[in-house]
N, C-alpha and C positions, 0 to 999 in steps of 0.2 A: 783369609776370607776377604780383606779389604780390596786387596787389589782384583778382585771376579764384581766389584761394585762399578756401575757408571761412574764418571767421570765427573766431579761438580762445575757446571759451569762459575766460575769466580769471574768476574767483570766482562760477565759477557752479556750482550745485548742481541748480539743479531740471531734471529731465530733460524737462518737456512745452517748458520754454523754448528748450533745449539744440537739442531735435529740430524743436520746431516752427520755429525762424528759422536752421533749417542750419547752424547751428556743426559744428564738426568734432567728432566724439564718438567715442570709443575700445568696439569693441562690447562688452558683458560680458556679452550677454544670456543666451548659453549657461549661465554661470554660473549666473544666476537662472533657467532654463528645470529644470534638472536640481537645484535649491535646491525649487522649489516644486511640483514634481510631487505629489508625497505630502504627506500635511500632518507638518509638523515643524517645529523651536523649534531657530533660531539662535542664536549670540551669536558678533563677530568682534570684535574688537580692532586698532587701528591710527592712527598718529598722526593728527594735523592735518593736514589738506588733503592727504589720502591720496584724498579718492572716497568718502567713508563715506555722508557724505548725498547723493549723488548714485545711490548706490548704495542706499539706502532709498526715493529718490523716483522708482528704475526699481519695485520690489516695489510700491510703490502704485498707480503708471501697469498693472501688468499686472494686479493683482488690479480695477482699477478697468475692466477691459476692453476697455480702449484700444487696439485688437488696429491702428489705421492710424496710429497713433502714430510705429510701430516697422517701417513697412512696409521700410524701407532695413534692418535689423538681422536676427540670428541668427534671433531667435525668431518672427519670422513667420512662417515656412516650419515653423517649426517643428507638435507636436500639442496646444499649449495651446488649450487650450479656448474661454479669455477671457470665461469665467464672470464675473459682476458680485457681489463677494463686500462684506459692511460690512466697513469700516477703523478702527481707532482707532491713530490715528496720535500720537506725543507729542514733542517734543523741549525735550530739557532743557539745548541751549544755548544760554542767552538769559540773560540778569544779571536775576535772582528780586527784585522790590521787594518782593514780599510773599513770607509763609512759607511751605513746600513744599508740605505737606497743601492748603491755600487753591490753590496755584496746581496744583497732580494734577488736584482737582475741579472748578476754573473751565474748564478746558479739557476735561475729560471734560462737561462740561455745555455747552459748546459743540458735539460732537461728536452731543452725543446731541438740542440744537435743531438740528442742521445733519439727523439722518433722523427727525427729528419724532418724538420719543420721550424729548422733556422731562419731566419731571413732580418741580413745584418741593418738594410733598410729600416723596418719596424724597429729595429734593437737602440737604434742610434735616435731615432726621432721619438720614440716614445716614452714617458718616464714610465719609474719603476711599477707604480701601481696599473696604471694602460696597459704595462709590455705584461703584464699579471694578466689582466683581461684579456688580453690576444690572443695569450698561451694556451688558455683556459678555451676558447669559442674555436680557434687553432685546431686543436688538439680533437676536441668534437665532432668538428667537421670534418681532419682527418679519417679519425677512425670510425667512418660511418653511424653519425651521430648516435655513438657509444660514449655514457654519460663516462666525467671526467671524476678520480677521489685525489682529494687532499689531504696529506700526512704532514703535520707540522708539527716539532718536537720541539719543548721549550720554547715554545712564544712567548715568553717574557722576558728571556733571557737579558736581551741586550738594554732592557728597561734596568732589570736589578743589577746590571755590572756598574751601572752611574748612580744608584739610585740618593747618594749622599748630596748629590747635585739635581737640586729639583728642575731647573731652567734645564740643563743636557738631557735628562730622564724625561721631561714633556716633551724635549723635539724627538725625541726616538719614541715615545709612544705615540704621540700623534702621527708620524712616519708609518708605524707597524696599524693604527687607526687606519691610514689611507689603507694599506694593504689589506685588509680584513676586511675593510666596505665592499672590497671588490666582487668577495664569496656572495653577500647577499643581492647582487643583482646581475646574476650569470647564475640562476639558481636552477632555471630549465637544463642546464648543460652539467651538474654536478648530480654522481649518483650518491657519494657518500663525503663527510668531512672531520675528521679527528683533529681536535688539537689536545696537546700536552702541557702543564706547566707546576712548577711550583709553588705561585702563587692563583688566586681570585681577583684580579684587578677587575672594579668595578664592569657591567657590560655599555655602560655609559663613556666610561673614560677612553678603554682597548676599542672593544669590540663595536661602536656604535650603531650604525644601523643593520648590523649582523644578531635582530631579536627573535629569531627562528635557531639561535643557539642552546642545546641541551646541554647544561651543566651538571652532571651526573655525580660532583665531586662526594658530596653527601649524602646522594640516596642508598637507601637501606640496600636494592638490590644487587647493588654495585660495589657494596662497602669491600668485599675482598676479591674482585678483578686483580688487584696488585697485591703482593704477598702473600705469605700461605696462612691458608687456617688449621684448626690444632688438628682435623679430620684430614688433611692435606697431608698433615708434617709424618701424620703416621702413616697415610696410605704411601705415600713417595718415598718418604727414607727410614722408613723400620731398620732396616738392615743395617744404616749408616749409626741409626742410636743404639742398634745394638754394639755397634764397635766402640761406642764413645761410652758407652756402661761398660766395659772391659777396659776402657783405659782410665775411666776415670775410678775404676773400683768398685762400683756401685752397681743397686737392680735397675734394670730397664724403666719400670715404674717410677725410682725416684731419679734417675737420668729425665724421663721425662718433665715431671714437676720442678726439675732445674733447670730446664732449656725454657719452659712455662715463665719463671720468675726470672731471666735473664730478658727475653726478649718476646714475649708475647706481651705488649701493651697498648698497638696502634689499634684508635678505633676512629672512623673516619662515617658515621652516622648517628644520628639520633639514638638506634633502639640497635645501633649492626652490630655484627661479632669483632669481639679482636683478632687482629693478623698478626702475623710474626715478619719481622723484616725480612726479606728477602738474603738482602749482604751477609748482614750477621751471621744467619742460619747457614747459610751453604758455608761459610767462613768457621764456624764453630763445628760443622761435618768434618773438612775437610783438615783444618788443621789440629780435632777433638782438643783443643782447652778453650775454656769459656774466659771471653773479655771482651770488651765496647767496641768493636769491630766497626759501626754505622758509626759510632761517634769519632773515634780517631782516623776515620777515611778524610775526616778534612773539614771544618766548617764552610759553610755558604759565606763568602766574602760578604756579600749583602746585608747578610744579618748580623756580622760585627760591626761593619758602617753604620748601624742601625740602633746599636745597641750604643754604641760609643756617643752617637748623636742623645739618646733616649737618657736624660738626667735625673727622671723621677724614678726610673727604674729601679724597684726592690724584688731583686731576682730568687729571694727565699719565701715572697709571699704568692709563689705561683700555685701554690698546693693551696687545693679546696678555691681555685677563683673564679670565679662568676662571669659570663658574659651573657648578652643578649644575642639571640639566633639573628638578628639584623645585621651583628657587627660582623658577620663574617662573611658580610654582603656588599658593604658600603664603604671596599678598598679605592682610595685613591691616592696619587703620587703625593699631591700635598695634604692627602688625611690619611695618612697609615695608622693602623692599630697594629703596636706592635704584639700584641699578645696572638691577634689576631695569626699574624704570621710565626710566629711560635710554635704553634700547631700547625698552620698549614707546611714549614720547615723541616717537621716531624720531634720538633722538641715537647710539646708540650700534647696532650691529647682530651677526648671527650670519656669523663668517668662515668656520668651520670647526666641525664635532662630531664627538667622540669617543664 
């Protein structure tokens, strides 16, 4: 029976892969059908191996037109257009050998030989954040003032690989600062803007005069964009729990309420549903026995830098703690709340609000 089952995607992110060789994929397209309707500037927030880049590289596939891609999914049926719009797509999780400014531009210069609209002139004379702005007004004009989207995955990243070194961590946020001012005044030439990250760095610190930004990280509507919900786990992989209640010995039923009590406990709003990790779950399909799968994938460097710094830290009074809805607003490099990122990590989550 197992083997007539889709194939689980395990550590996979890219969505043409995903769809093009039948993996079993959880649909989100509604999500992004009703995200890009209008043009508007995201920003979500959510741990590691939540669906964040997978979820950047559906906004690519649609903005790219790819309308038979998605022929099995929500949004075909849907009134998208499948307009062919230019991308400047970024992602800053990768270990940087060289310095941030050199690598913004190396790959913005990529982008801009991949629609033929190099020009080593501008590349040499202009810094990173300019040659940002050129690409962006560039690219507009090229494609018959056809507005421009931006996909950035982990924009924090290069912030949290230093972040034990508060003087290195301000000159690379101020750096990624410059770059992000840029979005808000080239705002006529952009039709849409995604960004990604693990953390909520204050929008005073990062993002500064970029306050036409929608931080969706906490809203109710949005709470399971990433992960699956328990109507999800059973509409997509019945068939998968039913193989792992035969291996594990057990009814379907309480197969069920064990996958429940393993890994259903993110909850990422005020009043939203829990989700199930993404990793774990496809990980506990595929290899059927149950074990910390999201946990021994690896900690965030960042947050043992963080923890080791953190001296008052009593890590067995986290159960039942209290925070103010402010505090998980009012992130800066030298005022972290580490509890704050605990949760935003994926360690630590919301039970209850008052």
């Amino acid at each position: 029976m197992q083997n007539t089952l889709k194939p689980l995607p395990v550590s996979l992110s890219d969505i043409t892969t995903i769809l093009s060789n039948g993996f079993q994929y959880v649909d989100k397209t509604e999500f992004v059908y009703n995200m890009v309707r209008y043009p508007s500037k995201f920003f979500l927030s959510r741990p590691r191996r939540f669906g964040k880049s997978t979820l950047l590289s559906t906004f690519n596939e649609v903005f790219s037109g790819k309308k038979e891609l998605f022929k099995e999914q929500w949004i075909y049926q849907s009134q998208w257009d499948w307009q062919v719009y230019p991308i400047i797509r970024l992602d800053f999780n990768v270990a940087m050998s060289t310095d941030l400014e050199f690598y913004i531009k190396e790959n913005l210069k990529n982008i801009a030989i991949n629609y033929g609209v190099f020009n080593q002139v501008d590349y040499e004379r202009l810094p990173y954040d300019l040659y940002f702005r050129n690409l962006i007004i560039t690219l507009y004009d090229k494609c018959n003032k056809q507005q421009v989207v931006i996909l950035i995955d982990e924009y924090d990243k290069p912030i949290l690989d230093v972040i034990d070194d508060v003087a290195l961590a301000s000159k690379k946020r101020d750096i990624l600062k410059g770059f992000y001012t840029i979005i808000k005044g080239v705002d006529e030439c952009l039709r849409f803007v995604f960004l990604t990250g693990v953390t909520r760095f204050s929008k005073v610190g990062v993002f500064s005069d970029l306050n036409n930004l929608n931080d969706i990280s906490m809203d109710k509507q949005y709470a399971d964009i990433c992960g699956i919900t328990q109507e999800e786990l059973e509409l997509y992989f019945k068939n998968y729990i039913e193989e792992l209640a035969k291996a594990q010995s057990i009814t379907y039923a309480k197969c069920l309420l064990k996958i429940k009590e393993w890994y259903n406990g993110f909850c990422f709003s005020e009043d939203g549903i829990s989700v199930y990790n993404l990793y774990s779950t496809v990980l506990l399909l595929q290899k059927m026995k149950f074990a910390n799968y999201w946990f021994t994938s690896g900690n965030p460097s960042f947050l043992i830098k963080l923890i080791k710094k953190e001296t008052n830290l009593e890590l067995f009074k986290f159960d039942n703690y209290q925070l103010y809805a402010s505090q998980f607003e009012t992130f800066e490099i030298d005022n972290l709340n580490l509890t704050a990122i605990l949760f935003q990590a994926g360690y630590l989550t919301i039970k209850s609000y008052d």
